[in-house]
N, C-alpha and C positions, 0 to 999 in steps of 0.2 A: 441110649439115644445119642446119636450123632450132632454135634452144636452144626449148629449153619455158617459158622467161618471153617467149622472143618470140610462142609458139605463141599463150599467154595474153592476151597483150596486143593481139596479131590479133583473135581472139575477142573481148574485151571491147570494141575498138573496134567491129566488126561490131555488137554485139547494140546498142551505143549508137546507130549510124547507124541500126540499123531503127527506136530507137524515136525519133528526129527524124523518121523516114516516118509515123510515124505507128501501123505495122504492132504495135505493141504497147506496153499499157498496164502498167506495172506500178504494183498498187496497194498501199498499207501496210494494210494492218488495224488498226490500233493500238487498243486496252484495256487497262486494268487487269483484276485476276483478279475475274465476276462479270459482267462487262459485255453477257456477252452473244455475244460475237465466234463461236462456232461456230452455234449460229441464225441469225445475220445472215447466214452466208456460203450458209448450207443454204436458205435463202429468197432471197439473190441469183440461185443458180443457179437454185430452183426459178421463179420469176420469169422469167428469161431465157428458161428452156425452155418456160415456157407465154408465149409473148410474144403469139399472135394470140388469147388470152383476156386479161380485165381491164384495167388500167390501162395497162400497156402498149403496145398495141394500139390506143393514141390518141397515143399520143408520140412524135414524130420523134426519133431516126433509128429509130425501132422499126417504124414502121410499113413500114418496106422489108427490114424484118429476115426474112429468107429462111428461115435455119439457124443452129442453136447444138448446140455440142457440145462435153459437159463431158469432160476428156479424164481415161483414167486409165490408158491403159498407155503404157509409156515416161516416165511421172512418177515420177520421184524422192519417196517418203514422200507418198501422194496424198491430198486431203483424205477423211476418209469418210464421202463423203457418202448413202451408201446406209444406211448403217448410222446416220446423223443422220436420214431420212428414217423408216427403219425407228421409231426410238422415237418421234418426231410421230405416225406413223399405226399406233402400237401400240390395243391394247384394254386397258386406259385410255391415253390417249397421255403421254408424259411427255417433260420437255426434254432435249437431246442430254445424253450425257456433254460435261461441258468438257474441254479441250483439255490433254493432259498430254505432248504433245510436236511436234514440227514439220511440220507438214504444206503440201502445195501443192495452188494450185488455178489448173489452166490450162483458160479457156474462148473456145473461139474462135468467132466470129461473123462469119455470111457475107451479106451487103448486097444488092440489087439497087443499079444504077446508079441515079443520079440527075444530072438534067443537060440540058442540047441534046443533046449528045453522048452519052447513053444507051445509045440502038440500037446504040451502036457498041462500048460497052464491054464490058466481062463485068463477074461478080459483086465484088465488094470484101470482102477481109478484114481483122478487127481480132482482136486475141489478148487477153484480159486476161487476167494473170497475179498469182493475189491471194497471202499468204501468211499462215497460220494456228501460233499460237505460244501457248502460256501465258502470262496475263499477266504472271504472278510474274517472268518472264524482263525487261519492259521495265525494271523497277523498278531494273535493275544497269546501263540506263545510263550514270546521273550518277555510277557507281565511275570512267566512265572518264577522270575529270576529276581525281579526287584519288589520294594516296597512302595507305599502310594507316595510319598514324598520323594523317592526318586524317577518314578513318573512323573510326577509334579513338574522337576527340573529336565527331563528329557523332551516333555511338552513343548516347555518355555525355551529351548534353546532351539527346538523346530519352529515356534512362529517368530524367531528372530528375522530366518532369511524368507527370500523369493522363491517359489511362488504363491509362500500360506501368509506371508506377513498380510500381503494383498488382500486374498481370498477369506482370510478371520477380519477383515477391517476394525470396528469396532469390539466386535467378542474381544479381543485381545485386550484392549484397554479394560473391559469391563470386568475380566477376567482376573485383572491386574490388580484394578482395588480393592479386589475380598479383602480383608482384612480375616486370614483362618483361625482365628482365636473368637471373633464378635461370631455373636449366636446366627443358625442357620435359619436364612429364611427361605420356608419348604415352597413357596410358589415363584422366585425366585431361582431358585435351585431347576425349578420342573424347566422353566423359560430357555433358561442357561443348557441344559440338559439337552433340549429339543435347537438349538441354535449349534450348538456344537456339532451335534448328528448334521445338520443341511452344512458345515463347515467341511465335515469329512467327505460329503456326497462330493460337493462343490469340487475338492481337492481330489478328488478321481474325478470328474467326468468333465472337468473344465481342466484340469492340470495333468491330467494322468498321475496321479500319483498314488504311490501304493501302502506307504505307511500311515496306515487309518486305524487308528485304536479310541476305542474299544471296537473289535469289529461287529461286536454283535449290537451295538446302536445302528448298524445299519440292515443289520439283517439279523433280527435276534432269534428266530427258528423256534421250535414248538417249549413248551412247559418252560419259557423264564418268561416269569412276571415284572412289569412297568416296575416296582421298586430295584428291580436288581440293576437297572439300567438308569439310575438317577443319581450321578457323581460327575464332576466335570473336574477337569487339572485347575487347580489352583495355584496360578503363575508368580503369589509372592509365595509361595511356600518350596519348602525342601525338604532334604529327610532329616534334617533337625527340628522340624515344627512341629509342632505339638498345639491341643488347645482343651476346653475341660467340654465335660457333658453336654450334648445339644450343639457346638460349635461348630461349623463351619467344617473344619479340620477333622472334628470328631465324626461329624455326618457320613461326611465324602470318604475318607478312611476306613471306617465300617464297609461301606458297602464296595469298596475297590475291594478288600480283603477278602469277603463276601464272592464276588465277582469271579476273581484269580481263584481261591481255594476250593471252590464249588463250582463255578460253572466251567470255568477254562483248567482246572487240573483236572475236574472228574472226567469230562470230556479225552484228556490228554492219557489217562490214566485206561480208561475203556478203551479206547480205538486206536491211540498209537502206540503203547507201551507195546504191543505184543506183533508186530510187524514185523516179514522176514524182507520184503522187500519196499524199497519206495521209489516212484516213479515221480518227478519233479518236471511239470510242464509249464514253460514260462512264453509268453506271448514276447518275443521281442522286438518285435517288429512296429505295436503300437511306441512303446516307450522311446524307441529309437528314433521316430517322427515327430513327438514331444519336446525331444531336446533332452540339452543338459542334464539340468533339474530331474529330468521323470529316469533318466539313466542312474543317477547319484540313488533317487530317493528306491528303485529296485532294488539297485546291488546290496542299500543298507537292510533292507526288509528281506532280500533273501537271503543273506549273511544272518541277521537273524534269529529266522524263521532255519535254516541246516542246524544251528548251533541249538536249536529243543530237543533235536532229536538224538538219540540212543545208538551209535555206528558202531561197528565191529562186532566181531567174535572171538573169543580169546581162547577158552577150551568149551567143552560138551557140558559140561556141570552152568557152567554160565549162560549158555545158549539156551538149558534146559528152563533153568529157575530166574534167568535175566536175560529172558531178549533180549536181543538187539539185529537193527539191521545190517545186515550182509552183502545186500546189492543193492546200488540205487541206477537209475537212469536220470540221465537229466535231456533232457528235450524242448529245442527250438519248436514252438508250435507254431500250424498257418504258415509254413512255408511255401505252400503254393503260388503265392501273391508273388515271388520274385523268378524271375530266370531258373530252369534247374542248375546251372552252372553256379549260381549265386548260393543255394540250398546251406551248403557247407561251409559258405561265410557266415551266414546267421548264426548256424548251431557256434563257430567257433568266436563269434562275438557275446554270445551267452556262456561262455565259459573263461572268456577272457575278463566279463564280467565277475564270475565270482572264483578265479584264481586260485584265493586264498585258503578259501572255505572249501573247495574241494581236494586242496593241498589237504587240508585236517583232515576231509573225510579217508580218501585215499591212503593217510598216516594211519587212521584206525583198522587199518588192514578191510576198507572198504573195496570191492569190484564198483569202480565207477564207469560206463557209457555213455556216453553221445550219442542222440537218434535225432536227428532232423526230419519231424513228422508234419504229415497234413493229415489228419485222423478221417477227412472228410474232402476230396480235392475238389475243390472249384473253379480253381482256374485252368483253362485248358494250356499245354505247353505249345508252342508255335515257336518250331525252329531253338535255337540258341539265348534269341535274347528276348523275345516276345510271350507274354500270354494272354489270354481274352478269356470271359468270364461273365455271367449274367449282374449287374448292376439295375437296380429297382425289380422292376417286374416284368419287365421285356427286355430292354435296352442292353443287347451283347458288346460288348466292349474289347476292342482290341488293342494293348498298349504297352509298352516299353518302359517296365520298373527303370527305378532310377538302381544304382552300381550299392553295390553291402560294401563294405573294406573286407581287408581279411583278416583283419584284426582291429578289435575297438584302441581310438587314441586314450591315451592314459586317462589323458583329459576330460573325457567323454564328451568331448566339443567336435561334433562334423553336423555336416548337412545331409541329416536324415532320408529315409525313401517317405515316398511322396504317395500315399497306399489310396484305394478304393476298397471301400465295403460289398463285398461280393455276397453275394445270396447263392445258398448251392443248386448243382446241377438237377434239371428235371429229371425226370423218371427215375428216381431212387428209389426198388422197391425189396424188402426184408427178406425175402428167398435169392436174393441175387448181391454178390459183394458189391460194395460201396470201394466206389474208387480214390485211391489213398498215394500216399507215400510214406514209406517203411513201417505201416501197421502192422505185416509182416514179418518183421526183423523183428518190432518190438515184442509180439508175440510168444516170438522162438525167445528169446529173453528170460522173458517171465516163469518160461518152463526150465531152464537150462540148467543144467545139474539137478533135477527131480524128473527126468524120463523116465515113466515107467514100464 
């Protein structure tokens, strides 16, 4: 009889050999909460499946592209995408729900030959396999690097400045007198728990900011239970404190550990260990209307949030038994809202933004790209420096974004654009492409060196 870690390890070798054949792509989605990520993916597919219309429809390997077919029985938690389609081609249309818990998306696509050898082949298949998550979930990467008392100290040195000193008012004092050695009081603890979560809402939806940990108090998705989610930072404490049975210290420490080793590694462990490619879509556009603050507190979260992940390839043996990714994209999202002339400031203030961290990836013998996408376009372009776009439920709008730089100040200090909330265009309907910018480019991308 075969043990079941060998069963496992069968498996995992197999699913690694098919994707060195090529036979399948797994790709990361990655965002922050905001970014966009369920539109993108509801327009990937929509895109795929209208492939002998639009942009498509000129782009190799697309133009041999036979059949596509989004799958959804026999998937595990399947993205939904019918019901993403549904609110685009509502009366008034409105954008998907965001994503509040784990979803998959398997679409596989079927090739004619290409070749001398053509006549002689049959059709070719490729599988891409994407995965859709809330963004609040990536943000507990970087737990997996530290312990709960240097959480502890990473807390308390973020509600030092503006704009959480503000926004925790009192939490912060109160937070400050635990004493982490005196015994835990569990109704207490529940108060503190439930105040810190409206602390982290408060700090994205009033500040924009993106560094919210634990993210799943805000969004804790299926199968974890109320206890796993009951620890708050303890602002006298560090990673020298300590406290005995029942304490404070001891409580909250438990269940961080808890928390990171179970819920945020198994997670990290399942779905991103084994990624060949990752696509990274950041909304730049909100944080850059925020100001300063919401700029700083990005670049820190998506510095990060690059540094969890696994870059490079170094030989075939490693590639085989140690993924790692190979290509990433990183993408200015919601570019529509500015000038097209503007398009290529944004994407290049998102990269001016993290510099450094894609210096590292780059160093790890990473293919990095730039795509300035609108997965969904809503605004219509007019002329050079004008666009107009539906605002509420009637009300078409026509107006003159304010100027991107063409490069962010060191500083992160300028006077932001001045954005309106667009609602997408009417008559979107699932047999007909969804009008975009560079979902097309992105596409050809995700295929590129595995044409088959």
């Amino acid at each position: 009889m075969v043990a079941v870690g060998n069963v496992n390890w069968i498996k995992k070798t197999q699913d690694r050999i098919a994707r060195l054949a090529g036979q399948t792509i797994r790709v990361g989605v990655t965002g922050l909460s905001g970014a966009g990520k369920t539109t993108f993916i509801t327009s990937l597919i929509n895109q795929l499946e209208n492939h002998q219309r639009g942009l498509l429809a000129r782009r190799s390997p697309f133009d041999r592209l036979v059949s596509v077919r989004w799958q959804r029985d026999g998937v595990a938690n399947p993205f939904p995408y019918i019901e993403a389609l549904g609110a685009l081609s509502a009366t008034p249309a409105h954008w998907p729900s965001s994503t509040v818990d784990l979803a998959r998306v398997v679409i596989d696509l079927q090739f004619r030959p290409d070749g001398l050898l053509k006549s002689l082949q049959g059709s070719r298949s490729v599988r891409i396999e994407l995965l859709d998550y809330p963004g609040e979930w990536l943000l507990d990467l970087p737990l997996l690097g530290m312990g709960y008392g240097q959480w502890c100290e990473q807390m308390a040195s973020l509600l030092e400045s503006e704009p959480r000193r503000s926004l925790a008012g009192d939490l912060r004092d109160r937070l400050g007198r635990i004493d982490p050695g005196e015994p835990c009081d569990p109704a207490l603890l529940g108060q503190l728990t439930a105040d810190w979560t409206a602390f982290m809402r408060a700090c994205r939806t009033e500040a924009g900011l993106s560094r919210n940990q634990p993210g799943r108090f805000l969004l804790p998705g299926s199968g974890i239970a109320p206890d796993m989610l009951a620890f708050v930072p303890l602002l006298s404490a560090n990673r020298f404190s300590a406290g005995g049975q029942g304490s404070w210290w001891a409580k909250c420490e438990e269940r961080f550990n808890y928390y990171r080793d179970f819920v945020v590694k198994g997670f990290y462990d399942e779905h991103f260990s084994q990624l060949d490619r990752q696509i990274l879509l950041v909304d730049m556009l909100e944080p850059m209307q925020a100001g300063q603050a919401a700029l700083r507190d990005l670049k820190l979260a998506l510095e990060e949030v690059m540094g969890s992940f696994r870059y490079g390839r170094n030989s075939v043996l490693q590639r085989l038994f140690s993924p790692r990714i190979g290509r990433m994209a990183i993408c200015a999202t919601k570019v529509d809202q500015v000038a097209p002339a503007q398009q290529r400031s944004v994407q290049q203030c998102l990269e001016d933004l993290v510099t450094d961290s894609l210096s590292d990836v780059r160093h790890g013998g990473v293919e990095v790209q730039g795509f300035p996408l609108a997965a969904v376009r809503a605004a219509d372009q007019q002329g050079e420096t004008m666009v107009a776009g539906l605002v509420g439920e009637t009300a078409y709008v026509r107006y003159q974004p304010v100027t991107v730089p063409s490069h962010l100040p060191l500083d992160l200090e300028f006077a932001g654009p001045r954005l309106l909330h667009l609602r997408p265009p009417g008559g979107l309907h699932r047999n007909e492409p969804f009008p975009h910018f560079r979902m097309d480019e992105l596409a050809g991308w995700i295929l590129e060196g595995r044409y088959p």
